[in-house]
ZAMARGU-4260 file (C-alpha; in steps of 0.2 Angstrom, whole numbers, plus 5000, padded with zeros to 4 digits):
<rodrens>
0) 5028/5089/5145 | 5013/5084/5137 | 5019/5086/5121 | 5033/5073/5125 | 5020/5063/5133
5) 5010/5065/5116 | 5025/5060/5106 | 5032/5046/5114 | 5013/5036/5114 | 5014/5038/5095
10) 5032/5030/5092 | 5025/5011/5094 | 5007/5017/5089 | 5003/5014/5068 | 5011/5027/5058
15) 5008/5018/5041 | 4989/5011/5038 | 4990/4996/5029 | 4972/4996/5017 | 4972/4973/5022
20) 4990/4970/5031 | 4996/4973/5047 | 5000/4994/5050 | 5017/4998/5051 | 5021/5009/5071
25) 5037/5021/5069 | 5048/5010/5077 | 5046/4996/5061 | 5046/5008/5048 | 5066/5007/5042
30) 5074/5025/5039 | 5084/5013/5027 | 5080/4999/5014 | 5062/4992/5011 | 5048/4985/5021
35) 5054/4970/5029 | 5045/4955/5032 | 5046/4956/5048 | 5034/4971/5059 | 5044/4970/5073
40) 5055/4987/5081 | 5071/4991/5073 | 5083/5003/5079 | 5086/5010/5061 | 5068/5015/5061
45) 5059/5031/5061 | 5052/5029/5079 | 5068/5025/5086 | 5076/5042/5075 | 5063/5052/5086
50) 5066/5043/5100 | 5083/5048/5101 | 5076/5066/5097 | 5064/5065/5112 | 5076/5061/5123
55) 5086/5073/5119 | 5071/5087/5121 | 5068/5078/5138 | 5084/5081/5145 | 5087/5100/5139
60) 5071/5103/5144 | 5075/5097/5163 | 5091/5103/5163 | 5081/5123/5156 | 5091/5122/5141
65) 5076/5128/5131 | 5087/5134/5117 | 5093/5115/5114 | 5075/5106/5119 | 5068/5118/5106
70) 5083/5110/5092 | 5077/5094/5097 | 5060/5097/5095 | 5061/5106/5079 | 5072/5088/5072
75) 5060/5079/5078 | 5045/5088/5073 | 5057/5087/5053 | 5060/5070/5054 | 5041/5066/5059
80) 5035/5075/5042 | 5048/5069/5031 | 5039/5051/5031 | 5026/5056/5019 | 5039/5064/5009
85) 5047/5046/5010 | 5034/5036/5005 | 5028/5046/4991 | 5045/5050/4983 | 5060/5043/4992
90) 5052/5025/4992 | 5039/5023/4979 | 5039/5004/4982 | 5030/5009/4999 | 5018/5020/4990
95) 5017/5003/4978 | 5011/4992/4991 | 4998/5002/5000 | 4990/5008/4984 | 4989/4989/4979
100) 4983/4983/4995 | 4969/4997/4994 | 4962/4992/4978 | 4965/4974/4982 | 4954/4980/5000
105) 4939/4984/4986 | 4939/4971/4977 | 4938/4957/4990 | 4922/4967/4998 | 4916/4969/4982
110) 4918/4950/4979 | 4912/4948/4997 | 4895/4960/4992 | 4891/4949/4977 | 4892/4931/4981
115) 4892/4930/5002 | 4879/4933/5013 | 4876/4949/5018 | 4884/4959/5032 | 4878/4974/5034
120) 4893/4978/5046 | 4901/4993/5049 | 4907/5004/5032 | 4923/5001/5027 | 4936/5013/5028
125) 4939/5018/5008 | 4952/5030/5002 | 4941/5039/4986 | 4951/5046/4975 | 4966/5039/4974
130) 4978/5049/4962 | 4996/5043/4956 | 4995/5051/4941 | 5006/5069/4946 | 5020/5072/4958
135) 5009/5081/4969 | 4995/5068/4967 | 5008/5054/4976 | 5010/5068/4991 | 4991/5068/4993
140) 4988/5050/4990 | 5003/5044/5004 | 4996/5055/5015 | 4981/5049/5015 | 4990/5033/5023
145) 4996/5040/5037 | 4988/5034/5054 | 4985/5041/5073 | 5003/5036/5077 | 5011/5047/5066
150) 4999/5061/5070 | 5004/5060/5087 | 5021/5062/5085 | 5019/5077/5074 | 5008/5085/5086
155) 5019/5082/5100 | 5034/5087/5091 | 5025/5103/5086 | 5020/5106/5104 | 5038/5103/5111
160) 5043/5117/5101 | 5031/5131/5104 | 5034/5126/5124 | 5055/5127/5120 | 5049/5144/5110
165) 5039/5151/5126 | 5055/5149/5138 | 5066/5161/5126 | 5063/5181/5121 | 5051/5183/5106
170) 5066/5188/5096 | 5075/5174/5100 | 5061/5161/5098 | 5059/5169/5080 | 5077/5168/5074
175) 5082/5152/5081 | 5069/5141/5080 | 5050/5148/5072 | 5060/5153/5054 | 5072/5140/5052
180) 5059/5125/5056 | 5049/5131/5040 | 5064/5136/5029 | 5070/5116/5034 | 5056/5109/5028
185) 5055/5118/5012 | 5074/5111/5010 | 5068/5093/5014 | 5052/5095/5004 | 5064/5103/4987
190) 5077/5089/4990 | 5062/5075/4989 | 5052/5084/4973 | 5067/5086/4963 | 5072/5071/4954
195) 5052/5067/4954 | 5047/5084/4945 | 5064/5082/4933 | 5057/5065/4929 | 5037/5072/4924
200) 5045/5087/4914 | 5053/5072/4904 | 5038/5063/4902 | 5028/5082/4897 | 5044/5082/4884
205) 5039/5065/4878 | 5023/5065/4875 | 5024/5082/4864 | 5037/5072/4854 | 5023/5059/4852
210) 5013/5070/4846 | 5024/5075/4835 | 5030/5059/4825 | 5047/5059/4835 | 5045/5040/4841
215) 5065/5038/4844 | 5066/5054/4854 | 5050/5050/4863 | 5056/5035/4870 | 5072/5041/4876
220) 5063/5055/4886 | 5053/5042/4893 | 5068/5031/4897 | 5075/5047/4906 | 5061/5049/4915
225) 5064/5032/4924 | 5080/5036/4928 | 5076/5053/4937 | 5063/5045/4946 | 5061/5026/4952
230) 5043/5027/4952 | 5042/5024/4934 | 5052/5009/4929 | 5039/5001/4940 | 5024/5008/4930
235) 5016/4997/4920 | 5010/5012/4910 | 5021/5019/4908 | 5030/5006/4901 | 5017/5003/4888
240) 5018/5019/4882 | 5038/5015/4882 | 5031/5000/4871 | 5021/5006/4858 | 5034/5017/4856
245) 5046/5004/4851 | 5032/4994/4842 | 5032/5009/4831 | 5052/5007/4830 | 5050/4989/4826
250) 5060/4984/4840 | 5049/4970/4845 | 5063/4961/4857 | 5062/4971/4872 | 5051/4970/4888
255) 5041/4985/4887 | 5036/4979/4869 | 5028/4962/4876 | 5019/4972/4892 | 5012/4983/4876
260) 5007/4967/4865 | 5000/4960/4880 | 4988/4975/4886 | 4981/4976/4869 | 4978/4960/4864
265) 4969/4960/4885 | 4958/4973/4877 | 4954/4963/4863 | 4948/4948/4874 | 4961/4938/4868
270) 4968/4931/4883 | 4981/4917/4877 | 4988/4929/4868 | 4989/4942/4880 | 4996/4930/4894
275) 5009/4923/4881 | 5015/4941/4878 | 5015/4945/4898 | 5023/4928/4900 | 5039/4935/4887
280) 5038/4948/4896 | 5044/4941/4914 | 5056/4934/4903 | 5066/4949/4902 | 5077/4957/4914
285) 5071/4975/4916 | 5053/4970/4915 | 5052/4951/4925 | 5042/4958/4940 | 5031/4970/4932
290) 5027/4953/4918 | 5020/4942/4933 | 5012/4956/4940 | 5003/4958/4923 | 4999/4940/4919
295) 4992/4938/4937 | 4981/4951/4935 | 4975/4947/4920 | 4973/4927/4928 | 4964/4933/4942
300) 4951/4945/4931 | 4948/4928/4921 | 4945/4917/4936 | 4934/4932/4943 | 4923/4930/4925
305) 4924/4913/4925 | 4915/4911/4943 | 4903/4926/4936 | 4898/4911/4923 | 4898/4897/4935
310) 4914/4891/4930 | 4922/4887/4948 | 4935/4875/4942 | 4942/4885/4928 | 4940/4901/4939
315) 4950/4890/4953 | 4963/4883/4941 | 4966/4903/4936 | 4969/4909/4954 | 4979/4896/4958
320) 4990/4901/4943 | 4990/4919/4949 | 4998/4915/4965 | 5010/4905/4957 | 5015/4921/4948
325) 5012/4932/4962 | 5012/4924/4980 | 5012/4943/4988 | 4992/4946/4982 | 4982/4940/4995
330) 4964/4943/4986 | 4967/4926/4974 | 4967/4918/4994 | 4950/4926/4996 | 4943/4920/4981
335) 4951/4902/4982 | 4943/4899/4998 | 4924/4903/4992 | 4927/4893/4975 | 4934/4878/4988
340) 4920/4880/4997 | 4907/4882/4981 | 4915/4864/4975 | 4911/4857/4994 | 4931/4855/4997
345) 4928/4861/5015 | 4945/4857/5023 | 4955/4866/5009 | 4942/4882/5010 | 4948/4880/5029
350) 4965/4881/5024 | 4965/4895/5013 | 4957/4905/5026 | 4968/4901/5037 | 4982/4910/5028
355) 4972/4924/5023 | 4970/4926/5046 | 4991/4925/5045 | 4989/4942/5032 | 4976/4950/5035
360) 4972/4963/5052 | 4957/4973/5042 | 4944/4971/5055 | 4930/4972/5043 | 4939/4959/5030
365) 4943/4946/5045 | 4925/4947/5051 | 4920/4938/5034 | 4935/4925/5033 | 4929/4920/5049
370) 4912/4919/5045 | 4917/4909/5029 | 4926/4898/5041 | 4914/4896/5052 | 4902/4891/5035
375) 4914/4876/5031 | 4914/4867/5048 | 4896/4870/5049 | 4896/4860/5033 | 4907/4848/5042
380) 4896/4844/5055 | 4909/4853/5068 | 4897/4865/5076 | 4908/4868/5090 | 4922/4876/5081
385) 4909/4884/5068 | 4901/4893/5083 | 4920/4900/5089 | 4923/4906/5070 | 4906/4914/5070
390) 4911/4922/5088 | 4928/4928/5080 | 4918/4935/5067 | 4906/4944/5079 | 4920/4952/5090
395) 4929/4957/5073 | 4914/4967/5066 | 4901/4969/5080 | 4891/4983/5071 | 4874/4974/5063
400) 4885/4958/5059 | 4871/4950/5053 | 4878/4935/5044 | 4885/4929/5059 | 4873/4934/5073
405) 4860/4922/5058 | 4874/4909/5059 | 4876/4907/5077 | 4856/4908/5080 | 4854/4894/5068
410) 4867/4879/5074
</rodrens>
C-alpha cells in the first residue's frame, strides 16, 4: 500500500525538470507526439498510462490476486523507466529543448553575474557536464533531467512488486515476475538503442572515409545516419560536417553547405557574411529551422559583445532580430529588458519582464526579473509597486537575497 501511496503522489508531481520553463508532471508528458504548448493533463500521457497500471495493482491487490497486482506493477514500474529512454532516443526534440534551456539557464546568470547587482542568493542548480556526443552520453544527460515525480513513481512501482512478489512461493515470484521484469527492460532498452547505435556506427564509417579522401562516400554515411536516427538531422554539426563535405564536392546549393559557409566565416569574425550564409540557409527546406537557429545565435552573441563595448542600441537592435528569428529563446527577453532599462525606456523593460514571468518558473531566475522590475518602477517614481516586485523577489530567493533586501531598505 505504501508503494501505491508512493506512486500515485508522483503522477501530478514534476517528472521532467525544465533547466528556465515550467517542469513537466506525468500526467502532461504525451506517450504520443511532442511537448504541447499547453502543461495541462492529458489522458494520452505517461501519468495517466501508470495510472491505469495502478489501478489495476489496486484492485488485484484487494481482491489477493498477488499474481496480477504483481503484472501490473511490473508495467508500471516498465513504463515509469521507459521515459528516459524516450527522451534520450525516442524523442530527441525533448532531449533538444531541455539541453537548450540548460545552457540558455547559464548564460542568463552569467549575464545576470556581470552587469546586475549582486545576489548572492542561493546556488543555482547546474547540470556539469552535459554530454550529447555518444548514444550513451544522451541516456546520461536525459536522466539527469528527471525530477522527484518521476522518482516516486519508480519507487513506488518497484515497491508494489517486491510486495506482489512476497505474497507468492519464492519460485513462483522468480519465474513470473523477478526474471521477466529485467529481461523486459533489456527488450525496451535494445528496441530504443538500436536505430541510435546503427545511426553512430554510420558516422564511425563516415569519418574513416574522411580521413580517407572518400568525400562522396562520406557524405552518404553521414546522410544514413540521419535517417537511422532523428537526432542528427537536427544537429548543427553534424550538418556542417555534412557541409564541408559537399564544399569539397562543389555542391554549393544545398543547406548543409550554407550552415558550413556560415560557421566559418562566424569563426573568422565575419558576421555579415556569416548571417548572409545562415540566412540561405533558412532558405532551404531540410535546413529552415536549423538556419534561424543559427543566425539567432550568432545575433545574440553580437548583441552580447556589443553591450560588452557599450553599444546598447546595436546590442538591442540584434536581440530584437534574434527573436524575430527565434521567438522560442527566452534569454534575448532577459537581455532586452536590461539594455531597455540601461537606455532609460523603463516601461518597455517592464514589459519584457513581464513576458519573461509568463515563461519562466526557475526560482532563482525570477527572483532577478523581479528585482529588475522592481528597479524600473523605482526609476518611475512608483515605490509602491517597486517595493511588491522587490517582495516577489525576496519570496522567490530568500537565501542572502541581498539585492532586494538593499532595494526594499532603501525606498
Amino acid at each position: 500500500m505504501i508503494g501505491f501511496i508512493l506512486a500515485a503522489a508522483g503522477l501530478p508531481a514534476a517528472w521532467l525538470d525544465f533547466p528556465l520553463g515550467p517542469d513537466r508532471s506525468g500526467l502532461a508528458l504525451p506517450v504520443m507526439g511532442d511537448f504541447a504548448e499547453s502543461i495541462g493533463p492529458s489522458l494520452i500521457s505517461y501519468g495517466a498510462a501508470a495510472g491505469l497500471f495502478l489501478i489495476g495493482g489496486l484492485i488485484s491487490w484487494l481482491r489477493s490476486r498477488p499474481k496480477i497486482s504483481g503484472f501490473m506493477a511490473a508495467g508500471l514500474f516498465l513504463l515509469v523507466l521507459t521515459v528516459p529512454l524516450q527522451v534520450a532516443y525516442g524523442k530527441p526534440g525533448w532531449l533538444r529543448a531541455l539541453a537548450f534551456e540548460h545552457e540558455q539557464q547559464r548564460n542568463i546568470l552569467h549575464f545576470s553575474n556581470r552587469y546586475l547587482q549582486p545576489n548572492r542568493g542561493s546556488e543555482p542548480d547546474f547540470r556539469p557536464g552535459l554530454n550529447l556526443e555518444t548514444v550513451p552520453d544522451r541516456l546520461g544527460s536525459a536522466w539527469k533531467f528527471l525530477a522527484i515525480g518521476w522518482y516516486c513513481a519508480m519507487a513506488g512501482g518497484l515497491m508494489m512488486i517486491l510486495a506482489a512478489a512476497a505474497r507468492l512461493p519464492v519460485h513462483e515470484a522468480r519465474r513470473q515476475i523477478f526474471l521477466p521484469t529485467p529481461a523486459a527492460y533489456g527488450l525496451l532498452l535494445l528496441i530504443f538503442v538500436f536505430r541510435p547505435l546503427m545511426a553512430e556506427a554510420q558516422l564511425r564509417q563516415a569519418e574513416i572515409a574522411m580521413s580517407h579522401g572518400r568525400s562522396v562516400e562520406a557524405a552518404s554515411r553521414y546522410q544514413k545516419a540521419a535517417v537511422w536516427d532523428a537526432w542528427y538531422p537536427s544537429d548543427p554539426e553534424s550538418l556542417r560536417r555534412i557541409g564541408g563535405l559537399h564544399a569539397g564536392l562543389g555542391r554549393t546549393d544545398t543547406g548543409e553547405y550554407h550552415l558550413y559557409q556560415g560557421y566559418r566565416f562566424e569563426n573568422q569574425d565575419n558576421d555579415s557574411l556569416a548571417r548572409f550564409e545562415y540566412q540561405r540557409a533558412a532558405e532551404q527546406a531540410t535546413t529552415s529551422r536549423i538556419g534561424r537557429e543559427e543566425a539567432a545565435r550568432l545575433a545574440i552573441k553580437k548583441g552580447l559583445q556589443q553591450y560588452a563595448d557599450g553599444e546598447t542600441f546595436s546590442a538591442t537592435a540584434a536581440w530584437e532580430d534574434a527573436m524575430g528569428k527565434n521567438p522560442s529563446q527566452i534569454q534575448p527577453l532577459y537581455y532586452l529588458a536590461q539594455a531597455y532599462y540601461v537606455q532609460s525606456s523603463y516601461r518597455k523593460a517592464i514589459e519584457m519582464n513581464q513576458r519573461l514571468t509568463q515563461r519562466v518558473s526557475n526560482r532563482l531566475i525570477l527572483a532577478q526579473i523581479y528585482a529588475n522590475m522592481g528597479d524600473g518602477y523605482q526609476k518611475l517614481g512608483e515605490f509602491e509597486q517597486a517595493r511588491n516586485y522587490y517582495r516577489l523577489s525576496l519570496q522567490m530567493d530568500r537565501q542572502q537575497n541581498f539585492r532586494a533586501l538593499a532595494s526594499l531598505a532603501g525606498i
